[in-house]
PLY file of the C-alpha trace (Angstrom):
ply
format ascii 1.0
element vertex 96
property float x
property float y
property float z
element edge 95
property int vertex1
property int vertex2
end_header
50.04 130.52 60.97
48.53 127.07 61.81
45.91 127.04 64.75
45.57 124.28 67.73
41.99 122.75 67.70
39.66 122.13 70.21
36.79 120.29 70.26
33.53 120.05 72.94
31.16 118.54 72.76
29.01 118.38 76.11
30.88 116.45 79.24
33.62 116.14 76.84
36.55 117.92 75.69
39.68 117.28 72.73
42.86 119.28 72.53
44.72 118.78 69.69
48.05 120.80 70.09
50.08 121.95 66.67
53.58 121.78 67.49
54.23 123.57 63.78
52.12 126.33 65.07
54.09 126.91 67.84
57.20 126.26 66.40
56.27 129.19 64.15
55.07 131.68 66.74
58.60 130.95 68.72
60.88 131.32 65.45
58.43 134.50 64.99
59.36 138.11 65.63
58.12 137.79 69.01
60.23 134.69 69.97
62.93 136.44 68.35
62.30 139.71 70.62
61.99 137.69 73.69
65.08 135.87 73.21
66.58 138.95 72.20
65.32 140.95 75.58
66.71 137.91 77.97
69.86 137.80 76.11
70.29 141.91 76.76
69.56 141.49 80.71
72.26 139.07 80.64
74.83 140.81 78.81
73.94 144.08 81.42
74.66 141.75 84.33
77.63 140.24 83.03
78.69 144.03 82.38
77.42 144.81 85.77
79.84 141.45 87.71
82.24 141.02 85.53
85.78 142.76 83.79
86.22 142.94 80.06
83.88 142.98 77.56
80.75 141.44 76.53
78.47 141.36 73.59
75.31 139.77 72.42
74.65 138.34 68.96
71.66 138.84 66.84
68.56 136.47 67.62
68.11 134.12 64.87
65.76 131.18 64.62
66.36 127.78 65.43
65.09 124.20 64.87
62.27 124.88 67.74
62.53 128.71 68.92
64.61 131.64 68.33
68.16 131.69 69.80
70.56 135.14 71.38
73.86 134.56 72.26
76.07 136.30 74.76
79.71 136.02 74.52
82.99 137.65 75.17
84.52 139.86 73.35
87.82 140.59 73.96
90.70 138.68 75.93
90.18 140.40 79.49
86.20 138.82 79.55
87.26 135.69 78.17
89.76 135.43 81.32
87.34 136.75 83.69
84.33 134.26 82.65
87.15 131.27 82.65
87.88 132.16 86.52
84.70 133.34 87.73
82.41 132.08 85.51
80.70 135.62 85.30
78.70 134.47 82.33
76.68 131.74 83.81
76.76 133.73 87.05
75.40 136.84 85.07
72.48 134.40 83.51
71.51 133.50 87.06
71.37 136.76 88.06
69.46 137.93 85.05
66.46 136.11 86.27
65.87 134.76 82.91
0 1
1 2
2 3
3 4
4 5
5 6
6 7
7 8
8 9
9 10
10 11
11 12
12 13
13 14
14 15
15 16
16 17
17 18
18 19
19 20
20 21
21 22
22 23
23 24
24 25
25 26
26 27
27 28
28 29
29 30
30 31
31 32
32 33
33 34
34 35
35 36
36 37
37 38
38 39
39 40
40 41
41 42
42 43
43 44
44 45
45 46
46 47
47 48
48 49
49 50
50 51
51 52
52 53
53 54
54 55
55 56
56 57
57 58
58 59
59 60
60 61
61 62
62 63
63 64
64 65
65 66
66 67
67 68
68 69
69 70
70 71
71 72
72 73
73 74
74 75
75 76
76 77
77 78
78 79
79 80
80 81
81 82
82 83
83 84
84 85
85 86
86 87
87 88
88 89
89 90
90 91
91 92
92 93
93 94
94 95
């Protein structure tokens, strides 16, 4: 894994950030967990608001961090969410 570098030298100080690093550590298993936990507190308060059915997809990695999805899965959540948008009101009420 890459590192960022600092530099000091007295009265002065140089940050140089690594965007590759961090890219890395976000794709990693722990960006992948995180987005993985946030994605499950969603799909419990969609559960919790909402009729029907919904599911979460595996986290996978992305161009910059790790990515979980939360969908519907059947037709009763997918008419639910269209009329009461219960997903994006579930994500707000996630606190994510």
């Amino acid at each position: 894994m890459g590192k960022c570098q600092v530099h000091v030298k007295v009265g002065e100080y140089k940050y140089k950030h690594n965007i590759g690093s961090e890219r890395e550590f976000l794709n990693g298993p722990m960006g992948k967990q995180a987005a993985t936990k946030a994605a499950q507190a969603v799909l419990a308060s969609a559960n919790a608001i909402g009729s029907g059915r919904y599911g979460i997809s595996n986290a996978q990695a992305g161009k910059n961090r790790a990515h979980a999805l939360v969908f519907t899965a059947d037709g009763k959540s997918m008419k639910d969410n269209a009329e009461k948008n219960t997903l994006l009101r579930a994500l707000h009420g996630a606190n994510v």
